[in-house]
N, C-alpha and C positions, 0 to 999 in steps of 0.2 A: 380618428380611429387609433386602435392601441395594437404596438408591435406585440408580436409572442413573446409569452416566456420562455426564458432558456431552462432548460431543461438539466437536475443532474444526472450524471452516468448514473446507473443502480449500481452495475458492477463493481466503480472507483469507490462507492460510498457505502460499501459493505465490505470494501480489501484495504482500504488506507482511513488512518487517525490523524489527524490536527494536532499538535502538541498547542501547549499553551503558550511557546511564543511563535507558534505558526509553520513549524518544519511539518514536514510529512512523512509518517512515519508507515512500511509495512511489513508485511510478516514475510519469512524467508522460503522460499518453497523446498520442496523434499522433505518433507515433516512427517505426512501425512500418514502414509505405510510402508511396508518394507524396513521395517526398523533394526530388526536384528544381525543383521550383516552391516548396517552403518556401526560405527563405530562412537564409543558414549563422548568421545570429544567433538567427535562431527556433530551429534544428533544435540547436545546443548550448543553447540555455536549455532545450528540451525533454529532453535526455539526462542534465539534473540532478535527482537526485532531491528529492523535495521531502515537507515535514510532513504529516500527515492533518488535516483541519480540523478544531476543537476540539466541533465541535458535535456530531463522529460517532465521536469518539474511543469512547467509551464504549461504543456499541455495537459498535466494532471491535474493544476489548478483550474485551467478552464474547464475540465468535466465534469470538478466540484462545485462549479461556480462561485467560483472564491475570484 
């Protein structure tokens, strides 16, 4: 008999990208609304995407099943 498949997050696999040598890359939150009282230096530092911290890599990779 055959074990289950592991399953990926939907969530993690609609919020984070795979670079091509394998970092994981995602989007910055507060983007979305309320824009006019952010300030235009804050709101393009926010439209850069950015690294996953190291400490939750791990368990980001197993959601992707990576």
């Amino acid at each position: 008999m055959s074990k289950t498949k592991m399953k990926t997050h939907s969530g993690a696999k609609k919020r984070i990208k795979i670079t091509g040598s394998g970092r994981l890359r995602r989007r910055k939150a507060f983007r979305g609304h309320i824009l006019e009282k952010k300030s235009s230096v804050r709101t393009r530092r926010l439209g850069r995407e950015s690294d996953i911290a190291p400490g939750i890599e791990k368990n980001i990779k197993r959601m992707l099943g990576l």
